[in-house]
N, C-alpha and C positions, 0 to 999 in steps of 0.2 A: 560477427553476425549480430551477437545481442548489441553490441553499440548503436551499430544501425538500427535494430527495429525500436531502440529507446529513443528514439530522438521521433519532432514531431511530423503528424501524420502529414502534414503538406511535405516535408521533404522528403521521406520515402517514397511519397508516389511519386516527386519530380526526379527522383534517382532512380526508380527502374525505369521510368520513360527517357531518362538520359541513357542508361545502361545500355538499355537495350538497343537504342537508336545509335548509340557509337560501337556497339558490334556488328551492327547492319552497314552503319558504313563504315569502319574495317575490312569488312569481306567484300566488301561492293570495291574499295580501292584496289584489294587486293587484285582483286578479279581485270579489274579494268587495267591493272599496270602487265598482268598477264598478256589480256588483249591486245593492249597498247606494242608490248613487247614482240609477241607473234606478229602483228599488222606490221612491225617494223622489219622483224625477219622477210616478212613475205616481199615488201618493198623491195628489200636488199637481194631478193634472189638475183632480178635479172640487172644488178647493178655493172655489174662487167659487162653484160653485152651493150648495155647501154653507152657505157666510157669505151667501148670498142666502137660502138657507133659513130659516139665524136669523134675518138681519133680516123674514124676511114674518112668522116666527112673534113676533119682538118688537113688531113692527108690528101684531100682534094683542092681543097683551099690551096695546101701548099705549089699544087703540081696546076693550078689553073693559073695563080697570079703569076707563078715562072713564064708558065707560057705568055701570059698576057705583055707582060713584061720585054719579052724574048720579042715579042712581035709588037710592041708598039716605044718602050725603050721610052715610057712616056714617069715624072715623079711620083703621079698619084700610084700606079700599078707597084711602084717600086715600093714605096708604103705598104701600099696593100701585102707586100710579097712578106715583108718583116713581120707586118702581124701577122699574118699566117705563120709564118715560121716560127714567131715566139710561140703561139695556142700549141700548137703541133709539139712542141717540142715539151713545153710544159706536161701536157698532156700522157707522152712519151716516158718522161720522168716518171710519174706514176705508175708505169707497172714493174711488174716485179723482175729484176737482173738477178734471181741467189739462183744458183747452181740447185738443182734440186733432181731427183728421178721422175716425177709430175710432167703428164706431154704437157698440158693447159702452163704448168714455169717455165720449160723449154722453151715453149712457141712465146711466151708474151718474154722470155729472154730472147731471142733472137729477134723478134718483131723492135723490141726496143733496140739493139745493137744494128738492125739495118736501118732501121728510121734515123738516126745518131748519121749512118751511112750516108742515107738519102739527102739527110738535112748538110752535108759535107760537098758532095755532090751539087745539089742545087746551086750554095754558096759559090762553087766554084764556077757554075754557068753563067751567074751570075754577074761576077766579075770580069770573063771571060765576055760577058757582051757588051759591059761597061767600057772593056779594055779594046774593044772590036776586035777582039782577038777569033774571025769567024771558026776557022779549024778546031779551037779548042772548046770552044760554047759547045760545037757540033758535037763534040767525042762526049764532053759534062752532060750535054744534053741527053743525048742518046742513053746512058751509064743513068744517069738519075731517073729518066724513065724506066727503064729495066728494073730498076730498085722500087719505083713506083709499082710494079706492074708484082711483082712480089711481095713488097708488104701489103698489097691489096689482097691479093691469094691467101696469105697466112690469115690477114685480120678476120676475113670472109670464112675461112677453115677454124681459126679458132672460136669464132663467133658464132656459129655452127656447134660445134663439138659443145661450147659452153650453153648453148639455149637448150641442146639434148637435156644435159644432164640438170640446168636450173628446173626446166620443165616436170622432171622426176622429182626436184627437191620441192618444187610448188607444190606437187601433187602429195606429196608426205606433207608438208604442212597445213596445205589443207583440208586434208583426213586429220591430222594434231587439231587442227582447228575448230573443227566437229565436235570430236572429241572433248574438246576443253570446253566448248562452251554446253556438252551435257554435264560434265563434272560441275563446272558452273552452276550448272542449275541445279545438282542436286544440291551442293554444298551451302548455296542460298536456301533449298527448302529445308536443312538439317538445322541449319541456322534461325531462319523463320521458327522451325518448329521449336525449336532450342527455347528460345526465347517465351515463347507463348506458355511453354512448361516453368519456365520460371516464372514469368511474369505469374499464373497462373496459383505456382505457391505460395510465392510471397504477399499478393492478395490475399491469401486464404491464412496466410501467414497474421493478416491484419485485419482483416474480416472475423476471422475466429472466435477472438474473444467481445468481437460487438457482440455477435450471434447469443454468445452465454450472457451475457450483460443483458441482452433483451430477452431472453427466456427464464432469467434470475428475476426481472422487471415482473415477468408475467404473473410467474408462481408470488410475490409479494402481492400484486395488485390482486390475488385469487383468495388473500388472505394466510398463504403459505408462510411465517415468519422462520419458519426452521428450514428455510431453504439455503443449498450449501452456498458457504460463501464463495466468490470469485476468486482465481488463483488469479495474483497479481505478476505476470511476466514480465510487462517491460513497462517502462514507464513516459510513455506517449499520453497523447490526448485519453485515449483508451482508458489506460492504466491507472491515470489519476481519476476520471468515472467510475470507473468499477470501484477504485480504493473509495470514493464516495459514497458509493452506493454500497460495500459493503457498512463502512461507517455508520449510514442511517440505519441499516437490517438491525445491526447491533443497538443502536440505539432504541428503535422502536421495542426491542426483545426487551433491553432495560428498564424501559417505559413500563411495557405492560406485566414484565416482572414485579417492579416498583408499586404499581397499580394494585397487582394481584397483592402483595404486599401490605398496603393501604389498607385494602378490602378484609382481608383478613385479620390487620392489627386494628382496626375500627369493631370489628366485628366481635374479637377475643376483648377489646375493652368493652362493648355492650355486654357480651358476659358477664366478663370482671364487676359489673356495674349493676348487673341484675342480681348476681352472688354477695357484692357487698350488699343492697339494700334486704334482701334473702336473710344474710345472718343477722343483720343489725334488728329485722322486722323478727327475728327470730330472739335475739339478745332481748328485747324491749318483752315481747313476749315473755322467754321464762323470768324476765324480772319484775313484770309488774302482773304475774299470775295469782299470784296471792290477793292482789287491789282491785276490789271490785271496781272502784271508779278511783280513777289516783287524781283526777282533777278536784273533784270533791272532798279528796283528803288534802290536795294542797290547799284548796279554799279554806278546809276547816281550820288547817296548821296556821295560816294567814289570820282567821280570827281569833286562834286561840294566845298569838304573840301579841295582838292589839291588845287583846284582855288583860295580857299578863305585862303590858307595857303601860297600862292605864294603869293595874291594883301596884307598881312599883316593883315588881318583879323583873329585876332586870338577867338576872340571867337565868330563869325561867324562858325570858324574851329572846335571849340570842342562843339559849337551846333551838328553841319552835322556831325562831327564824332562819338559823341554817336546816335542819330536819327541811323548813321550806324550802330555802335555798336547794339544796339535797333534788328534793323531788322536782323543781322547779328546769330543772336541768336535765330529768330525761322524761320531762311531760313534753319540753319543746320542741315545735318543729318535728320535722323528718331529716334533717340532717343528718348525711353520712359522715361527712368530716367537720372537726373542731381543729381549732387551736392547744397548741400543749400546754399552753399557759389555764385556757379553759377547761381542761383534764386534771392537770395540779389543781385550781384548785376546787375541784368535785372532792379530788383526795384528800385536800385540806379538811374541808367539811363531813367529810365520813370519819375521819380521824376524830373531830369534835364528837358528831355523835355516838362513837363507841365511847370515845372520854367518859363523855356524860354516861351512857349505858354501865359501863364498867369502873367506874368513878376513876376514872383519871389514869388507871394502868398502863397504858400503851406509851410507848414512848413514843416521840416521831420525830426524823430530824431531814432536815432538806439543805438540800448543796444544789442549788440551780443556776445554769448561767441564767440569764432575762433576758440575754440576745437571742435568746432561741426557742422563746415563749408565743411568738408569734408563727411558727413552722405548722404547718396543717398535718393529723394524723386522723385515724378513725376516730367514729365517736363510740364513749364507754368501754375505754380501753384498760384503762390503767386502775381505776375503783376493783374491777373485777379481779384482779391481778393481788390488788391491796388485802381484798376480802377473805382470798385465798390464804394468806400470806399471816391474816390473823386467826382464820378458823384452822386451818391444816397444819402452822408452825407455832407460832407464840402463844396459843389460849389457855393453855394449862400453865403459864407459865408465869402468873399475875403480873405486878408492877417490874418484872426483871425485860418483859417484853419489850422488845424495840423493832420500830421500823424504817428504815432510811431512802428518802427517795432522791436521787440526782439525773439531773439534766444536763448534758455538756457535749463537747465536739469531738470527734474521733476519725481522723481523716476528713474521707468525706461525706460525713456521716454523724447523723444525730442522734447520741445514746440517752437512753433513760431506763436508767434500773433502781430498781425496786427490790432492795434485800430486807432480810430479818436474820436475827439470833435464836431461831427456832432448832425445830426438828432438824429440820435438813429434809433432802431426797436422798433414794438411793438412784445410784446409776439406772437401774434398772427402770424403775419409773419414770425417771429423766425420760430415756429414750419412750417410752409406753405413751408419756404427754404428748411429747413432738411430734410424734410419727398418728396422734391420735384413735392410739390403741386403749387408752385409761379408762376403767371402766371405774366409777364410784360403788362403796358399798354404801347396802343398803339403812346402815346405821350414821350415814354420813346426813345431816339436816340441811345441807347445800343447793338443797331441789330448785330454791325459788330464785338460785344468783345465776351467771353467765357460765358459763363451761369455757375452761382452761382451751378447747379445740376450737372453739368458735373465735375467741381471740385471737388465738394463734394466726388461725384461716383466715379470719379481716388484715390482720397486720401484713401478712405474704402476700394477697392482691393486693393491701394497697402498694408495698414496697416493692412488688415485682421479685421476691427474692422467697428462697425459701430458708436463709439462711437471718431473715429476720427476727427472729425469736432465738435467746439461747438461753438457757438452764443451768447455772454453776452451785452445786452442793460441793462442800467438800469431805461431808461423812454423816455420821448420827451426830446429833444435837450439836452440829457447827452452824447451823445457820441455811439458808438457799439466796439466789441473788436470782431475778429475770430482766435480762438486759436485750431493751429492744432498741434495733437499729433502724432509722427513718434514712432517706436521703436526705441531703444537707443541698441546700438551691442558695446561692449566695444573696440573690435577690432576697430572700423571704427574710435574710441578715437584715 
């Protein structure tokens, strides 16, 4: 059953219209070879009296051409007399000689044993008039009349008795006949109806899933996308529509999934976008709290390196010139993101100015790849980090202080940390940074730099990760390292 209804919709319609039309004429043969059959019985009833008929009329034939013969002695009559006696005799042949207890065997056995009689008889008169034998033609004659005169009795008697009882057998056949042809017509109307129940299903059988397919249509075209999808049964013309049409559902779903998608990661990046300019307008803020006008102090720094590059002071001049540099670098712009290359070297120059500040104590040592100095990260990231790194570890700890900063590749992934040989952290605070629980005391003079949280929270938006920032102490005065991890974009290689 499923083979047929997979196969295409032109040929299952032309297979229940063949179906059903070669059961209709099936039963229609049927029926007709019934009737055929009956109409032939019915024929056949009065077939004996009928061959009885012939034989009394050749039995005349036989007993006129003698006479004619007898009385005219003429070739043509003599003719005539032979074919009569051959028909007659032929005819004769044909009925039945078996011994049987049946009157209707009896009589058509004797009728044939005196006819055999008659036809002996005649021949003999025959000759007898050939031979002018008058006495014995007379006796042949007489004798084969008599026999005439008998088998006409019996044929007449039997002929009789048989039209009785053909008569009865008509009349049963054609009450059968009645009969068959009501059965007939039921059996045709079970048939008929047979057919219309099927034909009926299996329409319905291939109609069905159009039906769902255009009320699937409906609910999409209403805007319904969670409308269930089609059960694929068979795979006709149908089948492959519906699998299409579920196809597109899903895809539209995908679509506006996708979309919704879009909308949302568009959306979470104008956040992201309004949070980093948020902290950085907030970075720039506690850093330049202190500065009533920090343009007019770079202006001033700017005159006072000309001055001191004019009286010969030369490094007087490349003090005041980085100090410029320095401020020169978070007066500009609103940029959110910089280059790491333009991060190092802010650190560079903060490093000079503590130099100078602290005559030269700090140590500072750089491992940087330069393929990787072109990678974008936040801006005033790593100064802040650096600052931390000399007020909170190394400051009491004069010229022994060191600070190390490297830039290199790690997977896929671009590291830059920033250790020192200080204090250290404890675990405890480790976690209190990260998580942006640290709270500073109040004997801490750090008010005017960036906060370890605010860093932290620029470097996670911009990385997407919260796993960008990590803290390694490994005890009291071993040291601390902050290693931060960017993405690595081969292109920015």
């Amino acid at each position: 059953m499923n083979r047929f209804l997979d196969r295409p919709l032109q040929n299952k319609i032309v297979s229940i219209c063949v179906f059903s039309n070669i059961i209709i004429f099936v039963v229609n043969i049927f029926l007709l070879l019934g009737i055929n059959s009956m109409s032939t019985e019915m024929e056949m009833v009065y077939q004996d009296n009928r061959h009885l008929n012939r034989l009394s009329d050749a039995l005349g034939n036989v007993q006129d051409s003698m006479t004619e013969y007898l009385r005219s002695k003429t070739s043509d009559s003599l003719k005539t007399y032979f074919s009569s006696a051959e028909t007659f005799s032929n005819l004769t042949s044909e009925l039945d000689d078996r011994v049987t207890d049946l009157s209707f065997g009896r009589m058509e056995r004797n009728i044939r044993n005196m006819s055999q009689n008659y036809l002996n008889e005649v021949s003999l008169t025959i000759e007898a008039k050939r031979g002018r034998n008058v006495e014995k033609y007379r006796t042949y004659y007489e004798s084969a009349t008599e026999l005439y005169n008998y088998i006409n009795e019996y044929i007449t008697s039997l002929n009789l008795e048989l039209f009785v009882s053909n008569s009865q057998h008509y009349s049963e056949l054609t009450e059968l006949f009645g009969n068959y042809e009501f059965v007939s017509f039921i059996v045709i109307t079970i048939v008929m109806g047979g057919n219309i129940i099927i034909i009926m299903n299996l329409v319905s059988t291939i109609v069905q899933p159009l039906k769902k397919l255009a009320d699937s249509a409906n609910e999409v075209a209403e805007g319904n996308f969670d409308a269930e999808l089609l059960e694929i049964a068979y795979n006709d013309e149908i089948g492959i529509v519906s699998n299409a049409f579920n196809k597109m559902v899903i895809s539209i779903k995908q679509y506006i999934e996708r979309l919704r998608m879009s909308i949302e990661k568009e959306r979470y990046m104008q956040e992201r976008e309004l949070m980093m300019e948020s902290h950085l307008k907030d970075a720039r803020l506690k850093y330049l709290q202190a500065q009533i006008n920090p343009h007019f102090l770079f202006n001033t720094l700017n005159a006072g390196a000309q001055l001191a590059m004019m009286e010969g002071a030369d490094r007087t001049y490349e003090y005041v010139q980085t100090v410029a540099d320095f401020f020169r670098y978070n007066v500009k712009g609103k940029k959110t993101e910089v280059t790491i290359g333009e991060e190092v070297t802010l650190v560079d120059n903060y490093i000079r100015i503590l130099n100078v500040r602290f005559s030269g104590d700090i140590g500072y040592e750089k491992q940087v790849d330069k393929r990787l100095l072109g990678a974008p990260m936040p801006n005033m990231i790593l100064q802040p980090i650096v600052e931390n790194a000399v007020n909170h570890g190394i400051r009491e700890m004069g010229d022994k202080g060191k600070i190390t900063l490297r830039v290199y590749r790690e997977d896929d992934n671009i590291c830059i940390s920033i250790g020192d040989n200080g204090k250290g952290i404890s675990p405890e605070n480790i976690d209190k940074i990260l998580s942006g629980n640290w709270e500073r005391k109040e004997n801490q003079n750090d008010n005017n730099g960036i906060g370890m949280d605010n860093v932290i929270s620029r470097l996670r938006l911009f990385s997407e990760n919260d796993n960008a920032v990590e803290i390694r102490s490994e005890g009291e005065n071993k040291g601390c390292e902050v290693i931060i991890r960017l993405p690595f974009n081969e292109k920015e290689e």
